[in-house]
C-alpha positions in Angstrom: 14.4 -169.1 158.7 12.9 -169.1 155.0 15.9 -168.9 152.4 16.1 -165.6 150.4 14.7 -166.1 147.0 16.9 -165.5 144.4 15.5 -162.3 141.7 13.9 -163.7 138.5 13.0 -161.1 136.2 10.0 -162.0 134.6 8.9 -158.9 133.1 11.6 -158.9 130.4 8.8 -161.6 128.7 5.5 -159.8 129.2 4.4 -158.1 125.8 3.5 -154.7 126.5 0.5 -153.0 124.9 1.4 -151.9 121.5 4.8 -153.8 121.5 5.8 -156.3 118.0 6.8 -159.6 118.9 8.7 -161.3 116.5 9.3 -165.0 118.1 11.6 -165.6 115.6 14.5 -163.1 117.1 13.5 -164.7 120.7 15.7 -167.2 122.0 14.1 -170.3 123.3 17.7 -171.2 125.1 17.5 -168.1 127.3 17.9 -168.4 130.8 19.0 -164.8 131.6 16.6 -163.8 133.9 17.7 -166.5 136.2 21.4 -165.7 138.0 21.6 -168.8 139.6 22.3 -172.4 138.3 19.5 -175.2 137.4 19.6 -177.0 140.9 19.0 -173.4 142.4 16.1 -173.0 140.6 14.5 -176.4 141.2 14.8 -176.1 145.4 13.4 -172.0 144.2 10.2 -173.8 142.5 9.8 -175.9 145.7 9.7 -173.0 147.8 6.9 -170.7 144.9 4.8 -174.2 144.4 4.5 -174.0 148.7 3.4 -169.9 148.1 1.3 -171.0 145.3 -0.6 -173.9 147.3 -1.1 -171.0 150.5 -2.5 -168.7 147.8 -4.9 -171.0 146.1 -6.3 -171.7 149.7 -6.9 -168.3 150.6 -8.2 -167.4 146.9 -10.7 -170.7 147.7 -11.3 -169.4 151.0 -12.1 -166.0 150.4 -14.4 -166.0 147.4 -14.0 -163.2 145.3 -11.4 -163.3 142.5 -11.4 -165.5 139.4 -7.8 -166.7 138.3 -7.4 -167.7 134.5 -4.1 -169.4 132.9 -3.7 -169.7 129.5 -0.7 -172.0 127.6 -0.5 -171.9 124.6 2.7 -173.1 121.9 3.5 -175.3 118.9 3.7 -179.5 119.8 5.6 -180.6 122.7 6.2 -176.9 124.2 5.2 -178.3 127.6 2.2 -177.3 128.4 1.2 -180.8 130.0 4.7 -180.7 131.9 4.0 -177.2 133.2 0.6 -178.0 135.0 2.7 -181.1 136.1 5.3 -179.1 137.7 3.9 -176.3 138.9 0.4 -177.5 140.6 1.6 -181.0 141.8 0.4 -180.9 145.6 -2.4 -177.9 145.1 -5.2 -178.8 146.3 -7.4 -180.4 142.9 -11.1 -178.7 144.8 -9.9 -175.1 143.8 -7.7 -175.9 140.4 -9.6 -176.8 137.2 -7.6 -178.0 133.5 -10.1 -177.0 130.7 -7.9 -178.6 127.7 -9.0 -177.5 123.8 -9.2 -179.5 120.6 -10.8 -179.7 117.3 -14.5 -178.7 118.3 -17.1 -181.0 118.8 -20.5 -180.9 116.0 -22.3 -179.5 118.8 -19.6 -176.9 119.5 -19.6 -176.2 115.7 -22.8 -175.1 116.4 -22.5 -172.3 118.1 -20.1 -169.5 118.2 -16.8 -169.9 118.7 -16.3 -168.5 122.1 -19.4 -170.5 123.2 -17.5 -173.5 124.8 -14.5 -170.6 126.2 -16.9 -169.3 128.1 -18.5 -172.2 129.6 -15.1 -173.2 131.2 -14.3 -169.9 132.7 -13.1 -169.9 136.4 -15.8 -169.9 139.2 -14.9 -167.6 142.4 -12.5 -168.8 144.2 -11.2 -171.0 141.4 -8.0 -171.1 139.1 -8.6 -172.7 135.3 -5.8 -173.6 133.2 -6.3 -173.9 129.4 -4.6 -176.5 127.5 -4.5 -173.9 124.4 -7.3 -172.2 124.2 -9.3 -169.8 122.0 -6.1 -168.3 120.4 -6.3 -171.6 118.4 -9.4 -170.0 117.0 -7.3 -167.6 115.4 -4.0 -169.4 115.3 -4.8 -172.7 113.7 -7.5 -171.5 111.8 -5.3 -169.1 109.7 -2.2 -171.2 109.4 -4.6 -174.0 107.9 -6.9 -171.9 105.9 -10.3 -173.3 108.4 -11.6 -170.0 107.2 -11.2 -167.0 105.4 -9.7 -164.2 106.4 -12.4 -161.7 106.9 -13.8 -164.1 109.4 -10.6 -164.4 111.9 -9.4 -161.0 111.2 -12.3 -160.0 113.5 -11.6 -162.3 116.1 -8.9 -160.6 117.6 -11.1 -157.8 118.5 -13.9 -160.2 120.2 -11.0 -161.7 122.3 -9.7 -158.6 123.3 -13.4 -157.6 124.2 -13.9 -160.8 125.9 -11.3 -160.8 128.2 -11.8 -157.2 129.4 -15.5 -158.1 130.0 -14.0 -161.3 132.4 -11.2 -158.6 133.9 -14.6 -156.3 135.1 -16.0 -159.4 136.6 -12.7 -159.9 139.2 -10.9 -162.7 136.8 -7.8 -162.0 136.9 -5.8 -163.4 132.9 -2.5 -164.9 133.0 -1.5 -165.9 129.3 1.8 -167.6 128.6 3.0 -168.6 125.4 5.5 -171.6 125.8 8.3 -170.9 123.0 10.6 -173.5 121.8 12.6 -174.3 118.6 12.4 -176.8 115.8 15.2 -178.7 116.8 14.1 -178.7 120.4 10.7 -180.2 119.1 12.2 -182.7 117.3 13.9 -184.1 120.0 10.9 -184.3 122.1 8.9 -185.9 119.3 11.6 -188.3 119.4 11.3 -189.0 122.9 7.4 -190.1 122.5 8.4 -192.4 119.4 11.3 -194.3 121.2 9.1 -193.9 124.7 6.0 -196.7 124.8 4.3 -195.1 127.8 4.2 -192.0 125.9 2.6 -193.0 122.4 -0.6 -191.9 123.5 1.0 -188.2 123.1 1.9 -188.8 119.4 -0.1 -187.9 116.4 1.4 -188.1 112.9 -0.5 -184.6 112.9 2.3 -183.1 114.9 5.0 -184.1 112.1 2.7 -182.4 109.4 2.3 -179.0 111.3 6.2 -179.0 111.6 6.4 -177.9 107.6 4.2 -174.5 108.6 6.4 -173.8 111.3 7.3 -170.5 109.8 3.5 -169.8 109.4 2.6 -170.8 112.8 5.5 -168.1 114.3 4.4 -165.1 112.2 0.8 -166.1 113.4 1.3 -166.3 117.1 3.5 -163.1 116.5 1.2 -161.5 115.2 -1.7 -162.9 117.9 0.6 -162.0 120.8 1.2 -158.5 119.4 -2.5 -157.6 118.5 -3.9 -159.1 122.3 -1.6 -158.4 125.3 -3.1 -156.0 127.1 -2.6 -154.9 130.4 -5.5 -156.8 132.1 -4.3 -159.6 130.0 -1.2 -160.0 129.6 0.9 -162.1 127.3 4.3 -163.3 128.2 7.0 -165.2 125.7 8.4 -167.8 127.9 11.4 -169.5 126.5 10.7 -172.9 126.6 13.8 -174.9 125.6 15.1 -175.8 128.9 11.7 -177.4 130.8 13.6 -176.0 134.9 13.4 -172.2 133.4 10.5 -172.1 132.1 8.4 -174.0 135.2 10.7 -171.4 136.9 9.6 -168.3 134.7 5.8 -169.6 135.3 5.4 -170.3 139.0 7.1 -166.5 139.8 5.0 -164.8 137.4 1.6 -166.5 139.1 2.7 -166.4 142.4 3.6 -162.5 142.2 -0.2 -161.8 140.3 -1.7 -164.0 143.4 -0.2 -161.9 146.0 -0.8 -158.7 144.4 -4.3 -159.2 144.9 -3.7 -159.1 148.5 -6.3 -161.6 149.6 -7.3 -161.8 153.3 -9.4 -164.7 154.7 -13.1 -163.9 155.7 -14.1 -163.5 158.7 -16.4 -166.1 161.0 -20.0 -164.7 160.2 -21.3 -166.9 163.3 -20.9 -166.1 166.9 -18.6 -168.2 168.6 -20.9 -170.7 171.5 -16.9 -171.2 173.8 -19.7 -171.8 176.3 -20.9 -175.4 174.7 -17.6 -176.1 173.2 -15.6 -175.4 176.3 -18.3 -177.1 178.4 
């Protein structure tokens, strides 16, 4: 007999239409949502990562929606670790990780949503972005990439954008990973003193640590302006890596099954005759 899963209120961190975030009075620590201890939650993510691998077979299967996950956050919010977590044993043929840096010269060329679009979910597919085109917004405004009559405007193409990919049955999962300064630290720490993670570290991510307070009123201000109800935001507090996988996998799996997906049916006549002969 399957255990009961315990409640985790994940709505309290989905940004409603209209609402103000301000990530500054949200605490990364919070695990309030969660009744339960750590090692409760841990054996719970074993049991959503199995419901999540059932439901990425029969999204595969049946061929009609388009699933979309966004992660975004500052350095070291864990949005390597939550792919890590959350998709380990689902099937790699129907899960996709479209990760975004500094654009290439050929991306420079075109708009800015050019090279968005081109990694948008197939049918039957979920895509993960490793950031994404908030950065286009974000970054750009916090480091002065352009002025601000030229980003202003972006945040109505997004929101255009992604209800043009809702109509099209792609269903928009954004999650903003939020953790604090002193959290960050000690995970920068971690990749200096670690060898087999120096590969992670860029001097970069000591630099950006000086706009912090830039980079919160920004994403505030991004998450405010874009959740909508087809695409939702949600503030996931990101300090203690067990929640926040937690917080994640519930949220998805809940979207997947509310899209009560059914497998197709055989299109072929069945020959028993041959096969049983």
């Amino acid at each position: 007999m399957a255990k009961k899963q315990e409640p985790v209120d994940t709505q309290r961190y989905r940004v409603h239409p209209g609402g103000k975030i301000h990530l500054e009075k949200i605490d990364p620590e919070d695990t309030s949502a969660f009744s339960a201890d750590k090692d409760s939650a841990v054996k719970q993510l074993d049991r959503l990562k199995e419901s999540l691998d059932s439901f990425q077979e029969l999204l595969y299967a049946e061929h009609k929606h388009r699933v979309l996950i966004v992660l975004q956050g500052m350095d070291t919010s864990g949005k390597d670790g939550t792919i890590r977590h959350i998709f380990e044993g689902v099937n790699p043929q129907g899960v996709r990780v479209a990760c975004f840096k500094a654009p290439s010269a050929d991306e420079s060329d075109h708009d800015y949503l050019w090279r968005i679009h081109q990694q948008m979910p197939k049918k039957g597919e979920i895509v993960i972005f490793n950031r994404s085109h908030y950065e286009d917004i974000v970054t750009v405004s916090v480091c002065g990439l352009a002025n601000a009559h030229v980003w202003e405007k972006r945040y109505g193409h997004i929101i255009e954008f992604e209800r043009m990919l809702t109509d099209e049955d792609t269903t928009i999962l954004k999650f903003f990973l939020h953790i604090d300064e002193k959290e960050q630290k000690k995970r920068l720490l971690k990749r200096i003193d670690d060898p087999a993670k120096h590969w992670k570290f860029s001097a970069d991510d000591i630099a950006k640590r000086k706009f912090w307070p830039e980079y919160m009123s920004a994403y505030s201000r991004a998450l405010s302006l874009t959740s909508t109800d087809y695409a939702p935001w949600y503030v996931i507090p990101a300090n203690k890596k067990w929640y926040r996988n937690l917080l994640i996998a519930s949220v998805i799996v809940d979207t997947l099954r509310s899209l009560r997906m059914k497998y197709p049916a055989m299109k072929e006549k069945i020959p028993l005759k041959e096969l049983r002969g």
